[in-house]
C-alpha positions in Angstrom: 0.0 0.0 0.0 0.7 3.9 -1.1 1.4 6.5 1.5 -1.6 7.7 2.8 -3.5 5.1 1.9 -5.7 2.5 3.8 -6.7 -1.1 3.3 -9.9 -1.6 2.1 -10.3 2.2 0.6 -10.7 3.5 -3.1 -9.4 6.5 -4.2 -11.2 8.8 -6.4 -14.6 8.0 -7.8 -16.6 9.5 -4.5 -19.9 8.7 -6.2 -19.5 4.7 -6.9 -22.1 4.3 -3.8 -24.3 6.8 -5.3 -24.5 5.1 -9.2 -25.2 1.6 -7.2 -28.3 2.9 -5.4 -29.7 4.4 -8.4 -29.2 1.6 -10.5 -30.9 -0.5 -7.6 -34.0 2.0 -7.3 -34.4 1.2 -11.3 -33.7 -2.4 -10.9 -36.5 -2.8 -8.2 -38.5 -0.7 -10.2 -38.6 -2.5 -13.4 -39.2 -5.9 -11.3 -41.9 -3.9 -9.9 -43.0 -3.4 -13.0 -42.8 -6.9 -14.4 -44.7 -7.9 -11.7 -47.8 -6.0 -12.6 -47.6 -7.0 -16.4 -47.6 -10.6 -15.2 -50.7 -10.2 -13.3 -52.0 -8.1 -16.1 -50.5 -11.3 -18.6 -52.5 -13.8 -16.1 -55.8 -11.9 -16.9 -55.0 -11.9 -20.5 -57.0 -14.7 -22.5 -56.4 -15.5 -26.2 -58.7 -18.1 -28.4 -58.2 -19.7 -31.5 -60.4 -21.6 -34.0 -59.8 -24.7 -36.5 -61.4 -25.8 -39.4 -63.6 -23.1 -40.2 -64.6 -22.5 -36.6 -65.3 -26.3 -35.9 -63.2 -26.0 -32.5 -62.7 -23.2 -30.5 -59.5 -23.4 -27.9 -59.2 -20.7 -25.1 -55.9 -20.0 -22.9 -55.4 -18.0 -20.3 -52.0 -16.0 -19.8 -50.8 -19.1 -17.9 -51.0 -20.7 -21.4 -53.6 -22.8 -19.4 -56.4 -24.0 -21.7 -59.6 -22.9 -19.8 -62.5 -23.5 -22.9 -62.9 -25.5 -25.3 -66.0 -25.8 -28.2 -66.4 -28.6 -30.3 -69.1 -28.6 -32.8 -71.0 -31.7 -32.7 -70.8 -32.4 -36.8 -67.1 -32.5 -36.4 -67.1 -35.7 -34.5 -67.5 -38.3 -36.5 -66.2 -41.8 -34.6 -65.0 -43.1 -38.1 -62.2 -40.0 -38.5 -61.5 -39.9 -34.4 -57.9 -38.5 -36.1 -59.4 -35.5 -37.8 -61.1 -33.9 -34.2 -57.6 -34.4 -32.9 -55.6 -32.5 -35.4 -58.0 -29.6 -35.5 -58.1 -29.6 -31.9 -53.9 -29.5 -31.6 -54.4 -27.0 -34.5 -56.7 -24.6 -32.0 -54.7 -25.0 -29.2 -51.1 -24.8 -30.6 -52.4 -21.3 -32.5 -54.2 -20.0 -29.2 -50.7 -20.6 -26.7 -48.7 -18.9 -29.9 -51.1 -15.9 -29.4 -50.4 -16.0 -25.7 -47.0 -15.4 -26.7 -47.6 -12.8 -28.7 -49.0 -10.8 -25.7 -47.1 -12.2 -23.7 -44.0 -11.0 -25.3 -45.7 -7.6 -26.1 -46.8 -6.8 -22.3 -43.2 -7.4 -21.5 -41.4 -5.9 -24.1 -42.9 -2.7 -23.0 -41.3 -2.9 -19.6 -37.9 -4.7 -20.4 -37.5 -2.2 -23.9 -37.0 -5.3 -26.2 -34.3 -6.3 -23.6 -35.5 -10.0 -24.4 -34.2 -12.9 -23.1 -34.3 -12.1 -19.1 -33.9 -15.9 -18.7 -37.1 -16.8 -15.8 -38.7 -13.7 -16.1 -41.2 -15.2 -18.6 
């Protein structure tokens, strides 16, 4: 160590300790934030329809699927395979939806940050 000097002190820079706490504040902030767009995202519903409105797929912003509508002249026990495709079809294009919002609520907050591994 320098003359004049202790252990465990910096020189220069007095206003390290100040940057850090303002960088915190907009840290807790912006999780502050996220936090209300999730609930807001959790409120958010999206549905989707398959062949020609035949079946009708609702998630919520858990990408839970909360509805589902299946017209009865769809089924048809001969062509079980059919119902199932246009029921995947429904419910992959609703959870891509959910995305979209999804990434759309949180874009807004993060500024296209992306990524944020967990926060999503």
């Amino acid at each position: 160590m320098g003359k004049g000097m202790k252990a465990g002190k910096k020189q220069g820079g007095g206003g390290g300790g100040a940057n850090m706490q303002k960088q915190l504040a907009q840290m807790q902030a912006m999780q502050r934030k996220m936090e209300q767009a999730q609930a807001e995202i959790n409120e958010m519903e999206a549905t989707a329809t398959s062949g020609g409105g035949a079946v009708t797929v609702t998630v919520n912003g858990a990408k839970e699927m909360t509805k589902i509508a299946i017209k009865p002249d769809v089924i048809d026990p001969d062509d079980i395979e059919m119902l199932q495709d246009l029921v995947m079809t429904a419910v992959n294009e609703a959870v891509r939806q959910m995305d979209e919002l999804c990434n759309k609520q949180m874009a807004g907050i993060t500024g296209g940050m992306g990524g944020l591994g967990g926060f999503m």
